[in-house]
N, C-alpha and C positions, 0 to 999 in steps of 0.2 A: 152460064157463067161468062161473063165478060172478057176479052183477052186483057192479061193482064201485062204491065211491065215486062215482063221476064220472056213469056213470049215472044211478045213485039220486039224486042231488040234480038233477040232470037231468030226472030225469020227475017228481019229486016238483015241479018246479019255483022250488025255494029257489035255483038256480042258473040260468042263460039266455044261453045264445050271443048273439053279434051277430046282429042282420039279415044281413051282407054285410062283408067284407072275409075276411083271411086268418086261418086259426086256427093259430098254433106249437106243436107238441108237440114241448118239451124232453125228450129223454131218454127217450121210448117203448120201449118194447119189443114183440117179439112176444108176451109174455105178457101184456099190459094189453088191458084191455076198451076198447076205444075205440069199438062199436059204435054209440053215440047217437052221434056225432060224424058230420058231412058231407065223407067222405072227397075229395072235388073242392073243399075248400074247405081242407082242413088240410096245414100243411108239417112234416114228420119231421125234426127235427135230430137226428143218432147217429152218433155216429161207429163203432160195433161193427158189423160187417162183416155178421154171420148175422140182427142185427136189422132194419138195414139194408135188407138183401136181402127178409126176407121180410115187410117192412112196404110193400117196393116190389112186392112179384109182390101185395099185396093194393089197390093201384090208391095208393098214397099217395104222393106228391112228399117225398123224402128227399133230404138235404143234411145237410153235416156240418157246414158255418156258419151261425147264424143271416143270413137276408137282411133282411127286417123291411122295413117295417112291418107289424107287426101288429094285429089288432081286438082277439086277444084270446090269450093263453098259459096255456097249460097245462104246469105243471113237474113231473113223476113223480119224485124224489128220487132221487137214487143210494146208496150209502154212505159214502161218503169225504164228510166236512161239508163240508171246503172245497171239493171240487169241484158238493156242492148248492148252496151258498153262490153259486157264482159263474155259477151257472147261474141263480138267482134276479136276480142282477144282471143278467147278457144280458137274461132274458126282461123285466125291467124296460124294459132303453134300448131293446127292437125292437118295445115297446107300446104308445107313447106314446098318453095319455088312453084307453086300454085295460085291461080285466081281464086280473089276475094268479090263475092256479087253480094250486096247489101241495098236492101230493098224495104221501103216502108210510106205509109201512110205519111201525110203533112200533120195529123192530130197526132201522129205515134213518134214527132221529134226529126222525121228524116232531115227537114233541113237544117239543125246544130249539128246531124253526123254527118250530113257531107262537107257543112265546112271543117268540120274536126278534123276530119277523114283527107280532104285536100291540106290541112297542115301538115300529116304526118306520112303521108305517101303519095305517090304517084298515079294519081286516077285517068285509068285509059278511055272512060266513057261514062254520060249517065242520059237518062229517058224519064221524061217528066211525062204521068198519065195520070189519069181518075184521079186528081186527090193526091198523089205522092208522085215518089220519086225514086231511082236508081239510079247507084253507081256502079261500077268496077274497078279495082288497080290488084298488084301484084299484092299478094302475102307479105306481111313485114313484121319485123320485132318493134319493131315502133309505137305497135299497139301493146306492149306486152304492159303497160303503166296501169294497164285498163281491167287486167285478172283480177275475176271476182275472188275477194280473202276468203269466201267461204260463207260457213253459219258462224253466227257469233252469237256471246250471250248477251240481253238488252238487260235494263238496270233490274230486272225483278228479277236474272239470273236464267232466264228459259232462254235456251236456242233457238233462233231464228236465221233467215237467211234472207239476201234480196231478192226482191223479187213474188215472194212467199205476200198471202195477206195481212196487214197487219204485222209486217217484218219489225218496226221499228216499238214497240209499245203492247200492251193487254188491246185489246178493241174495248172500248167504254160498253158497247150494246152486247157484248160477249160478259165482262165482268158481272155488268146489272143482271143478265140470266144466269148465273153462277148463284149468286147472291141471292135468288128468288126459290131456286131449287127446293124443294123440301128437303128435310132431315134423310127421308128413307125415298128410296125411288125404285124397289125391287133385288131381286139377283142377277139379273139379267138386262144391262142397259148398252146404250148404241149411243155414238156420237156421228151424226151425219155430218159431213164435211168436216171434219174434225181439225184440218190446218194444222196449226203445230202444236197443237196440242192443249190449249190452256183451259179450254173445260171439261174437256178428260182427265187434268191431273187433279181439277176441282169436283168431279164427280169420284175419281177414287182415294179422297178423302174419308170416304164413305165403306168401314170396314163391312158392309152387311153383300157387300156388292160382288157378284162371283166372278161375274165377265162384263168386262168391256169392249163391245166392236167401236171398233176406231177406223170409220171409213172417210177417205180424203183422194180424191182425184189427181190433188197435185202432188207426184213423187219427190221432189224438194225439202214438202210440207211434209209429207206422210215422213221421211227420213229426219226431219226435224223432232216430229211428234213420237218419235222410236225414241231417242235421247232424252226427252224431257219425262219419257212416261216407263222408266225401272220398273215395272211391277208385272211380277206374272201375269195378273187378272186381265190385262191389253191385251187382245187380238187384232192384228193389223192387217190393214185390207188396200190393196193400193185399185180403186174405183170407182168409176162413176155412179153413184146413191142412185139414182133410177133405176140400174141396171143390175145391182148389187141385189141378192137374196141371201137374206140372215139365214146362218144355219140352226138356228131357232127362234120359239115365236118370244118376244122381248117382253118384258114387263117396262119399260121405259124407251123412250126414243128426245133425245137433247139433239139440238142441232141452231147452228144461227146461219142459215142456209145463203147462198151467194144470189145475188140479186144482177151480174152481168157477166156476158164474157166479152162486150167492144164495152165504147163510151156511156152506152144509151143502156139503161133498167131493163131489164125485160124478166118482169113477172111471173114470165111460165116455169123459169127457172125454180123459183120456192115452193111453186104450184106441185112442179114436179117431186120434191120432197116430200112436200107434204103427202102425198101418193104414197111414195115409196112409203114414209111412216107409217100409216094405215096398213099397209098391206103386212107390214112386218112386226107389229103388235100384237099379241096376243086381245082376245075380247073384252077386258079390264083392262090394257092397259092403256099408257098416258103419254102423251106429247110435250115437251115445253119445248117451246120457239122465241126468238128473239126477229124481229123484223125492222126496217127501216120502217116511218110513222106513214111515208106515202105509196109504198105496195098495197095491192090491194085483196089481200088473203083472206080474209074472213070468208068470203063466199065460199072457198074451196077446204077451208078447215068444214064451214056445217052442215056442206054437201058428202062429207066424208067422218066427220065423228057425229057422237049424236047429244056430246054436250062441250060448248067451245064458254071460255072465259078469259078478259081479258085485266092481266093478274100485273100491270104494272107498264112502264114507261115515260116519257117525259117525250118534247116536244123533237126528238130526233128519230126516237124508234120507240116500239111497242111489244109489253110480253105478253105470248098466249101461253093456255094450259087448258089441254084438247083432251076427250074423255072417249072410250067407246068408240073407237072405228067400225063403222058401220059398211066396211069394206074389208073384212078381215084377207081374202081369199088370198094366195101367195100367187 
């Protein structure tokens, strides 16, 4: 791993932790260098389930809510402005008379937040590296304009939130697999990645249906898809789908699986779904997928079922309907 910003200003010393109290790291990932950092001393806020996890097997106390107070915060930027934005604001109110370090990629917006960020307070320092860039200044109420309102509901009336996919609208390629579904899809069905919910409430339209697993990695999302989905028959699972094992074997598997976690597609991602699917079907049972039109899945659907068909799309994305996993084994 490369040193990143946070250290270099770190040992160069243009930067300086506290003596003593707790350090927040907003929005970390397993990919950030956090090595200069006193892991018995910092709190992980993430809600993303694989970061999560393997920022907790490396000794770090994670939580998906800020607790606070803080000595001192550290904000990694996301992509989505408004949801950096509002993360700037928490790390503000759980700082009080504490340093604010906010750090991000040039693609992920850093430079409209340091000039925002120099309008509205006093910036003691920043360090241009790889590709982005970092500030520091004091904690201020100045950012308080910037608190996320929350989840709210979008015009079809479902809860959403920033940040979340597809916060703002239905996904077009989530609807058309709705819309494709058969009448009957078993007793027992799963929604991988399941977001906030909107083909889970489309699938328990379906009175024959006993359980629904509702697995979704982003805790946001999954608390969103809590709200939208009132029905017994929901079992909710805050997870990452590769790693998740049904606690039984499905008659159905829906999903319209994530296709990145930076800028750039990376394919292994659906690939990996599609896995988990197979292994958590029962021997008849069925798949339907939703995909963007330029992933290239097919190989890995009919290395893994033993009859694949492609049951619709238009020039954006593509639906499958997968038979026979020919990998039953859990």
């Amino acid at each position: 791993m490369a040193t990143s910003r946070l250290t270099t200003c770190l040992d160069d010393g243009s930067l300086s932790l506290p003596s003593e109290g707790t350090i927040a790291l907003f929005g970390a990932t397993a990919d950030h260098d956090l090595s200069a950092l006193p892991v018995d001393r910092c709190q992980v806020i993430q809600t993303f389930r694989p970061d999560h996890d393997a920022l907790a097997a490396r000794g770090f106390d994670c939580v998906t809510e800020p607790a606070g107070p803080y000595a001192m915060s550290i904000v990694f930027l996301p992509r989505v402005r408004t949801q950096g934005q509002a993360m700037v604001a928490a790390a503000c109110a759980a700082t009080p008379g504490g340093t604010l370090y906010v750090d991000g990629l040039k693609t992920d917006g850093i430079e409209p937040m340091l000039k925002a960020c120099r309008t509205r307070a006093d910036v003691r320092g920043q360090v241009s590296k790889a590709h982005g860039k970092a500030l520091w200044f004091p904690a201020s109420e100045a950012f308080a304009d910037w608190t996320s309102p929350g989840p709210g509901r979008i015009t079809d009336g479902y809860l959403t939130a920033p940040g979340v996919f597809s916060a703002d609208g239905i996904d077009p390629a989530s609807a058309a697999l709705a819309d494709a579904l058969p009448a009957k899809l078993g007793q027992s069905v799963a929604d991988f990645g399941a977001g906030w919910g909107y083909l889970s409430a489309r699938i328990l339209q379906r009175p024959e249906i006993a359980v629904l697993h509702v697995v979704e990695a982003d805790h946001t999302a999954l608390s969103c898809a809590r709200a939208n989905l009132e029905d017994p028959r929901a079992k909710f699972y805050w997870a990452d789908v590769p790693g998740w094992t049904s606690p039984e074997r499905l008659d159905t598997v829906v999903m319209n699986p994530p296709f990145h976690t930076t800028r750039n597609a990376d394919p292994a991602l659906g690939q990996a779904f599609i896995a988990a699917a197979a292994r958590a079907l029962k021997p008849a049972g069925h798949l339907w997928m939703v995909a963007n039109r330029h992933l290239p899945y097919e190989t890995t659907l009919a290395e893994l079922f033993g009859e694949v068909s492609e049951v619709g799309g238009d020039g954006r994305f593509k639906l499958f309907h997968a038979q026979r996993p020919s990998r039953p084994r859990r």
